[in-house]
N, C-alpha and C positions, 0 to 999 in steps of 0.2 A: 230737438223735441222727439217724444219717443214716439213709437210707433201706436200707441193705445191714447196717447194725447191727440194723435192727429186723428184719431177715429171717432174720437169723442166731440171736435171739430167739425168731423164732417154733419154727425149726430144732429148736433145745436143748430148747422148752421142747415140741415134741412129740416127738421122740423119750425126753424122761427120763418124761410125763404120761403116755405110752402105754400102754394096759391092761397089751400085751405084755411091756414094762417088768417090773412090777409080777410078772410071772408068773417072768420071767426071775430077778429081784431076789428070788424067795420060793425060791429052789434055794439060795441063798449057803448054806453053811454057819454063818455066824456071825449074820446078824440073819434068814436066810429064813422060817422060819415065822411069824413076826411082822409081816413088809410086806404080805403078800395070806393069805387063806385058802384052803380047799380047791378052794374053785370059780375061784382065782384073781383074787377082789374086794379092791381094798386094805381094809387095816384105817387106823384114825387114825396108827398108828404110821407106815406105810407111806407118807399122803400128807403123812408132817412130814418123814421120809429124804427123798421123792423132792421134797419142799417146798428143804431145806437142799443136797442135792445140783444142785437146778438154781441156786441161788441162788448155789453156787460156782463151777459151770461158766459162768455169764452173769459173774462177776465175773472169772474167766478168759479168758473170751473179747474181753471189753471191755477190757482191760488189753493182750491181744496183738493188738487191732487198733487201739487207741488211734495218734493220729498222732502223739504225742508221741517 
């Protein structure tokens, strides 16, 4: 993996791990109350969405910078 793939990595995977994230992602209407709590701390729930949503976006990401 090159050197600008894994930066792009780190990118994704700190803005989706970010507390803020998590604060932002507890407003949705359909899964919010269940990604963080009141104080804004993820729940399990919360670091398995943000587990599965980074895991798409890095599979996204690698697919549209691929050289293929």
């Amino acid at each position: 993996m090159a050197l600008s793939k894994k930066i792009v990595q780190l990118i994704i995977f700190f803005i989706i791990a970010n507390p803020v994230m998590y604060k932002i992602t507890s407003k949705l209407p359909v899964i919010g109350g269940r990604v963080a709590d009141s104080t804004g701390r993820p729940t399990q729930f919360g670091v398995f969405v943000h587990a599965l949503v980074f895991v798409l976006v890095s599979m996204l990401a690698m697919k549209m910078t691929s050289n293929k």
